[in-house]
C-alpha positions in Angstrom: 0.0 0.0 0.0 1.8 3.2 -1.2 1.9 6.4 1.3 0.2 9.1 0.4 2.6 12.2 -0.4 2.3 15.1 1.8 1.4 18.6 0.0 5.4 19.4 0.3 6.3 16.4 -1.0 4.7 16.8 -4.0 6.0 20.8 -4.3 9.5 19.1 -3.8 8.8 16.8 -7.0 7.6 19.5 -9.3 10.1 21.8 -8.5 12.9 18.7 -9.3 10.9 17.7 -11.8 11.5 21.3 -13.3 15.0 21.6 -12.3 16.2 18.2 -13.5 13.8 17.2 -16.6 11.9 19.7 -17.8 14.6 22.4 -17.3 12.3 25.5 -16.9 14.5 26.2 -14.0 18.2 26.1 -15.1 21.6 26.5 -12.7 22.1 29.5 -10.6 18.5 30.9 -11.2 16.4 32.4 -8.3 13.2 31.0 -7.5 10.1 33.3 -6.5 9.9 34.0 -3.0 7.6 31.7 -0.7 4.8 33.6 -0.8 4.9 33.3 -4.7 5.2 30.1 -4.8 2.4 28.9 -2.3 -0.3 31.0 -4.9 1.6 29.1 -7.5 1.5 25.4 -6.5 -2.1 26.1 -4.7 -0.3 25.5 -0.9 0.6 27.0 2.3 3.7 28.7 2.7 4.7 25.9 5.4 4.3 23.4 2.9 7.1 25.7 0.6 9.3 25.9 3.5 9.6 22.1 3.9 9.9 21.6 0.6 12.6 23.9 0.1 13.9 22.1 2.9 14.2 19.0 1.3 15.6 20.2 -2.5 18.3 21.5 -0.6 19.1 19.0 2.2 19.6 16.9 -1.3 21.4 19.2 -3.4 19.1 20.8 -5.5 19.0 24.0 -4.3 20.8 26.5 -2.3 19.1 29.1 0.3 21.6 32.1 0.1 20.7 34.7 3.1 19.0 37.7 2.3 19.5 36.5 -1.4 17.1 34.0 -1.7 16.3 30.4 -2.9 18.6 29.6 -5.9 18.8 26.3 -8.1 22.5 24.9 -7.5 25.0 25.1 -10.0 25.2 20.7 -10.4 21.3 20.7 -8.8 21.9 16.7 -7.1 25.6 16.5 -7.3 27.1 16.1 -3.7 31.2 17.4 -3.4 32.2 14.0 -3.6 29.1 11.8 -5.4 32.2 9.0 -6.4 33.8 9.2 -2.9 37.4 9.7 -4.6 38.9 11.3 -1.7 39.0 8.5 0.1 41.7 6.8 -2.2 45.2 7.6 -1.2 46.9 7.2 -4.3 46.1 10.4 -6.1 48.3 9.7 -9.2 46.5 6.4 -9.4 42.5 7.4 -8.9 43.3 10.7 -11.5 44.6 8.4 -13.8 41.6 6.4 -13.7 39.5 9.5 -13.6 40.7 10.0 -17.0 40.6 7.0 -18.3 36.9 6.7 -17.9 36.6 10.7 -19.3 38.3 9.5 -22.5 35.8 7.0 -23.3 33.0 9.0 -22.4 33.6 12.3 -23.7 35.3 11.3 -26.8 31.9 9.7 -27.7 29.7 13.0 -26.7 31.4 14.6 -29.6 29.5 12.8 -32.0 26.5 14.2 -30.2 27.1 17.2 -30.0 27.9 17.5 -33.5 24.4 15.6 -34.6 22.2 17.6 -31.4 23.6 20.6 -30.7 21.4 24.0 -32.1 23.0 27.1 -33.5 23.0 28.5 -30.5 24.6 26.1 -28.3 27.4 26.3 -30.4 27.7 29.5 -30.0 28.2 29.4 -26.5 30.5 26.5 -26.9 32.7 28.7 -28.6 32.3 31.7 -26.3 33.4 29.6 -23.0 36.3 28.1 -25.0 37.6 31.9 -25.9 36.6 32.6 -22.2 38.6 30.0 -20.9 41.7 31.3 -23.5 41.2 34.8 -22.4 41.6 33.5 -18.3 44.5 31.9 -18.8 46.4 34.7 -21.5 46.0 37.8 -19.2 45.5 35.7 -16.0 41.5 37.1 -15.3 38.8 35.3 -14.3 38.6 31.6 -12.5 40.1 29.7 -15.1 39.3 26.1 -13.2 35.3 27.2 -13.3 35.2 28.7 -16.7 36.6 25.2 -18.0 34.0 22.9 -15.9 31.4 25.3 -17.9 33.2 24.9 -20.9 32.9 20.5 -20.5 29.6 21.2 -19.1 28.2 23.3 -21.9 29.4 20.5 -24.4 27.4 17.9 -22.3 24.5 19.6 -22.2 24.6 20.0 -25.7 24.6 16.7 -26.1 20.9 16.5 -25.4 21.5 13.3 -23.6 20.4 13.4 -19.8 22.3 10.6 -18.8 25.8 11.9 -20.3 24.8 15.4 -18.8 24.6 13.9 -15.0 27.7 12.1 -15.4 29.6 14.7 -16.5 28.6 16.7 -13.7 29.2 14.1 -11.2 32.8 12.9 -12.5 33.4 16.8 -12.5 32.4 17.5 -8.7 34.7 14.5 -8.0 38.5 15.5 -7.8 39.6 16.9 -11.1 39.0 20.6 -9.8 40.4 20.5 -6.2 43.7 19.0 -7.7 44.0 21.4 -10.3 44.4 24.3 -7.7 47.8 22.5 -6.4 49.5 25.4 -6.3 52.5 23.4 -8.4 53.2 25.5 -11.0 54.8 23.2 -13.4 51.6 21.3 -13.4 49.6 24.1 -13.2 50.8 25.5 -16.5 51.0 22.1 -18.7 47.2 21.9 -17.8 46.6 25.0 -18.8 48.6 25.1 -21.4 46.5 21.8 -22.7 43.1 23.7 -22.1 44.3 27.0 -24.5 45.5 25.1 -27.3 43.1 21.5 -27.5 39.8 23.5 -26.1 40.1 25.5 -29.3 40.7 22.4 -31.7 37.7 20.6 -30.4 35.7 24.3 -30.5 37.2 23.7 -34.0 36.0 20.6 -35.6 33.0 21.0 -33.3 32.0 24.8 -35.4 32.6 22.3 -38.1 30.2 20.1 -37.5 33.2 17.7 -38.1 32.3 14.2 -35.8 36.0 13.0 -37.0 38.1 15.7 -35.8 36.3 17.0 -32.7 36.3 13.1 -31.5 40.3 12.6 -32.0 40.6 16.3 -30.8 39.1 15.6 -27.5 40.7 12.4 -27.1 44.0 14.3 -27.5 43.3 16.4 -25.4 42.4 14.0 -22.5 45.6 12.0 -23.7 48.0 15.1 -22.8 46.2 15.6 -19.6 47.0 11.9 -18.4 51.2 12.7 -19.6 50.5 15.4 -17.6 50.2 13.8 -14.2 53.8 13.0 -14.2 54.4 16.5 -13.0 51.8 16.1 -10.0 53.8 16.8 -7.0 54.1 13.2 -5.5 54.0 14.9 -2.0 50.3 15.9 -2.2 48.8 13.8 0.2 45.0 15.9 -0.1 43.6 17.7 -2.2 
């Protein structure tokens, strides 16, 4: 005999439901204030309050003070959803990490040459210039501007299931190791972003399946020669 759902619990589901499927409700955006929302979903402002509650005990959004309700940036994504810190051979799980990025995002090429528009193209090649511009004249987080770079070119794969990998694998430990303040390894990886971001950008403009495929697989190759110049020492990230 199922439960019946309580008036929040349902709120919760059609706010995730517009988060995470339908996508009326996209990363970063502000939600209406409680009062708005209980004349929207026909409840009290209690039932809001618990369901907001429970979107953001479980990652989906993010209750900034005096700012308001927000949708998170990777709405469902925990810090850790692959639990990689708890490996103690960095070199090794990175590696790995990799490994598993090569075969997946080597493939969403193809995709995103067949599904995405005009206009998420467009921004695929604005992020990739973004990213170029941080690391040139040294502005700008150049870590975050390249998750939204890999993240734009999931998305634009129109495939849900790639899109939630992709942001769990990058909420695991790619992005805290590549703040080691190591500058020998800082620069190769950036150094890999400027030059094989704008090849795949490239072939991808293109609409060439071919070259944005063996572009991004070249450029996950160089990252994994690039680990030799991890410092060894790092015991955390």
């Amino acid at each position: 005999m199922k439960t019946k759902k309580t008036k929040s619990e349902e709120v919760a589901n059609k706010i995730k439901t517009m988060i995470l499927s339908e996508k009326t409700l996209l990363p970063g955006e502000r939600l209406p204030d409680e009062r708005t929302m209980a004349i929207e979903f026909g409840v009290s402002r209690t039932s809001i309050r618990e369901a907001v509650k429970m979107l953001e005990t479980s990652g989906i959004l993010v209750i900034k003070k005096a700012l308001g309700i927000f949708v998170a940036e990777n709405p469902g994504v925990s810090s850790d959803p692959l639990h990689m810190d708890c490996f103690s051979d960095k070199i090794k799980i990175m590696r790995d990490w990799y490994e598993v990025r090569l075969t997946l995002e080597t493939e969403m090429m193809r995709l995103v040459v067949e599904n995405a528009s005009d206009e998420e193209m467009a921004q695929i090649i604005a992020l990739e210039r973004a990213v170029a511009d941080s690391i040139i004249n040294e502005t700008g987080d150049f870590i975050e501007l390249d998750r939204q770079f890999h993240s734009m070119l999931a998305s634009s794969t129109h495939n849900d299931v790639f899109e939630r990998i992709t942001a769990s694998l990058q909420q695991s430990i790619y992005y805290m190791i590549a703040r080691t303040p190591h500058e020998e390894f800082s620069n190769r990886i950036k150094e890999n972003a400027l030059v094989q971001h704008k090849e795949i950008a490239r072939f991808l403009e293109k609409r060439d399946t071919v070259g944005a495929m063996l572009a991004m697989r070249f450029h996950l190759l160089l990252a994994i020669e690039d680990l030799e110049y991890f410092p060894r020492h790092a015991e955390k990230f």
